[in-house]
C-alpha positions, 0 to 999 in steps of 0.5 A: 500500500505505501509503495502504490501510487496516489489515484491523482498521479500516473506512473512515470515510464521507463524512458525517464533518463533522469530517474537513476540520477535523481535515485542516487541523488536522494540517497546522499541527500537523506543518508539513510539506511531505510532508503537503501534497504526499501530499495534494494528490497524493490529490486530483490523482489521483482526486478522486472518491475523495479522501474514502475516501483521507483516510480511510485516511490518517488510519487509518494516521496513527500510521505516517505521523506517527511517521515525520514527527515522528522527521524533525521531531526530527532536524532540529531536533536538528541545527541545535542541534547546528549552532548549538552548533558555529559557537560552540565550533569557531572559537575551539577549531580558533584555540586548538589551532593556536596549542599545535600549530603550533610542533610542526608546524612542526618535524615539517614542518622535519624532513620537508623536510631529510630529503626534500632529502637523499633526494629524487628523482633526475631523471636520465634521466626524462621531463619534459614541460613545458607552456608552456615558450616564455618566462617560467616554463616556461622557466626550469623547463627550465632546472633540469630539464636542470640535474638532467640529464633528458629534456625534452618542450618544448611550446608554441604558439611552435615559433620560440622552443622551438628556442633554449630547446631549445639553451640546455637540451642546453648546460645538462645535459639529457640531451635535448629533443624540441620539440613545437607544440601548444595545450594547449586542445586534446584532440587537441593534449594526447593528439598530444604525450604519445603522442609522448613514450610513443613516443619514451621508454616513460613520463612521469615529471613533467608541469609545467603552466605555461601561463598568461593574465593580464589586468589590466582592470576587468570593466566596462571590458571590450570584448569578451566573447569574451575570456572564454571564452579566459581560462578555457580556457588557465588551467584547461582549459589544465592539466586537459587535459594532466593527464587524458591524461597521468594513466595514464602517471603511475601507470605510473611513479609520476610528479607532476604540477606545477601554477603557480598564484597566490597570488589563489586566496586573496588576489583582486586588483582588475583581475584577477577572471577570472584570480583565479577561473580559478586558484582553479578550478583549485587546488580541481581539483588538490586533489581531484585528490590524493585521487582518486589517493590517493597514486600520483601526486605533486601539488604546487600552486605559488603565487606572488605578483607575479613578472617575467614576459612577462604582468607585462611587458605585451606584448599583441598587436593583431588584425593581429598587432603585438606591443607592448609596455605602458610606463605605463599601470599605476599602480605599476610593479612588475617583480615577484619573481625569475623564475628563483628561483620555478622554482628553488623548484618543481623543488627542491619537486617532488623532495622530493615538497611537496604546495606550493610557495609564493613568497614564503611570507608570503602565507599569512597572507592565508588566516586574513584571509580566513577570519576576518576579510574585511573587512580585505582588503575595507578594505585594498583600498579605502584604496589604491584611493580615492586614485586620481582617474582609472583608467588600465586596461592594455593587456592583455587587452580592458581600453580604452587611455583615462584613464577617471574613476572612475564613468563613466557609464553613459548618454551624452547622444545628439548633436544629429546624431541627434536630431529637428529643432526646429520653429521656434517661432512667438514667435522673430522670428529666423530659422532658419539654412538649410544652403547649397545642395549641403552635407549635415549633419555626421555624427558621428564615431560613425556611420561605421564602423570596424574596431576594433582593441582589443587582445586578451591574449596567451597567457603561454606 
């Protein structure tokens, strides 16, 4: 209908030797992709008739055109508009923040001291705990039993659950139902949240902890089958349980409690998947919070470097040995209070924060950032170039070897594998024979071997 010419005009015939030029002319003029696709759909379509079709094109050009040259101005009023916007915002939004920030910050200040006095009362709710075997999850039941709620301890070490468990009836809560589940696992996630609605009719806090670290270059990785594991327990690990768990939720009008890490905005060198996984999974939980809008808590907590099992070091080999890591890090650090942060993330999540942020001078990374990333980029490279040699941790598929900076990239091929030289004619010393009955050397290389590279252990 849009290419058929108007009742009042008749067809051009193909005699008119001015049509290609005027075509052509049109295309440079309006400069646009619709016409050359329009057109060359004319001619895919029936060639035979593509001249009476360019015909009634240009008859009805003043609908055409006018719808191209409206799109044409459009456009161009937005990248001024866009233009204009990249000059004025930044320094506008850095101008407002600076008058508002001291009238936020005590609004904010207020809110907090208000909710701490009437916040939420964790007697007798359901808690279930996700990664609750050591480390964080752990030391947040603790404060959950402190406020004498029922727990719902899930972890893939059911061994260590039962002490935890009886350290957490001796410390208030009111009661611990222990479960062995993977939290990768859909079937495992939808097992133990039916079990918790079966046992206690609701879910009133979900807290999902678990968690896998790693401290090794990208480049210096072993085994890539690791990869995949890294971004099923830091992500999938937490969006699982919060998926089945998310009805029950706005039943009870309930929150969701997410560990997280301060590398979702300040990335560390050694620890790229980690960094991208939990900023995956922070972005996850933000539009999250929308979604719900408002019937389900969310609160994000980040942290910086604190003294867990996965700061600890311990790895665990194919056949199963637990070890410990002792010196292969450049600076020991033992990190910040663990039981400080879970005291934090349990106080936060009743007063009902959207975040909970250990120590809280991280922030300031985020405008560094923003604004000005190449700090981050030089501070980073000042304390990285007075190392002489890398010495990659033990954990996860980094190599146990004291590696230089730059290795390379190709190693020479031994002698052992290489073609025998042909004695040259102008040598007059004779070539060494083998004795009878040896075999060459072989090279250490060609045998092969088991390998017995370390593979991270889940941060439970």
């Amino acid at each position: 209908t849009f290419l058929s010419p108007p009742p009042q005009f008749t067809p051009l015939t193909s005699k008119n030797k001015s049509l290609p030029f005027v075509t052509k002319s049109l295309k440079h003029v309006f400069n646009s992709m619709h016409v050359v696709v329009i057109l060359n759909y004319i001619y895919s379509t029936n060639p035979q008739k593509s001249t009476t079709n360019y015909n009634n094109l240009l008859l009805c050009s003043p609908l055409f055109f006018s719808h191209l040259v409206v799109e044409l101005i459009i456009k161009k009023m937005m990248d001024l508009v866009n233009s204009v916007l990249n000059f004025v915002v930044p320094p506008a939004s850095l101008v407002m923040l600076a008058f508002s920030w001291p009238a936020l910050y005590f609004i904010n200040t207020c809110e907090r001291m208000y909710n701490s006095f009437f916040g939420e009362d964790m007697e007798d709710k359901i808690v279930i705990i996700t990664g609750a075997s050591s480390g964080i999850g752990e030391q947040i039941a603790y404060e959950y039993a402190k406020k004498k709620a029922h727990l719902v301890l899930v972890a893939r070490r059911e061994t260590r659950l039962w002490g935890i468990s009886e350290n957490a009836r001796a410390l208030g809560a009111k009661s611990v139902l222990i479960t062995a589940a993977d939290v990768v696992k859909e079937a495992d996630c939808r097992r133990f949240i039916t079990e918790t609605v079966n046992l206690y009719g609701r879910v009133d806090h979900l807290v999902n902890t678990a968690s896998l670290g790693h401290t090794f270059y990208l480049e210096e990785a072993t085994d890539t089958n690791v990869f995949p594991i890294l971004m099923d327990i830091n992500f999938w690990g937490n969006v699982y349980p919060t998926y089945v768990a998310l009805p029950y939720l706005r039943q009870s009008r309930g929150r969701v409690i997410v560990n997280a890490s301060v590398e979702t905005w300040l990335p560390l060198p050694r620890m790229s998947l980690y960094a991208a996984a939990k900023a995956a999974l922070v972005n996850f939980y933000e539009t999250l919070r929308f979604e719900v809008n408002g019937d389900v808590g969310v609160t994000i907590a980040t942290h910086g470097w604190i003294g867990t099992e996965m700061t600890g070091g311990r790895f665990i080999l194919e056949e199963g040995a637990e070890m410990q890591r002792k010196e292969e890090r450049e600076v020991h650090a033992s990190g910040s209070s663990v039981d400080d942060f879970a005291k934090l993330i349990v106080s936060g999540a009743c007063r009902g924060d959207p975040y909970v942020k250990y120590p809280s001078w991280y922030d300031i990374f985020l405008l560094y950032r923003v604004f000005i990333p190449n700090v981050l980029q030089w501070t980073f490279r000042l304390l990285l170039s007075n190392q002489s040699a890398r010495k990659t941790s033990l954990i996860g598929t980094g190599r146990p070897l004291l590696e230089s900076s730059s290795p390379p990239r190709m190693q020479p091929i031994p002698e052992t594998f290489s073609p025998p030289r042909q004695p040259s004619s102008e040598s007059s010393s004779p070539r060494r024979q083998p004795l009878s009955g040896s075999s060459s050397p072989q090279h250490p290389s060609a045998s092969p071997r088991r390998r017995m590279g370390p593979v991270p252990v889940q941060q439970d």
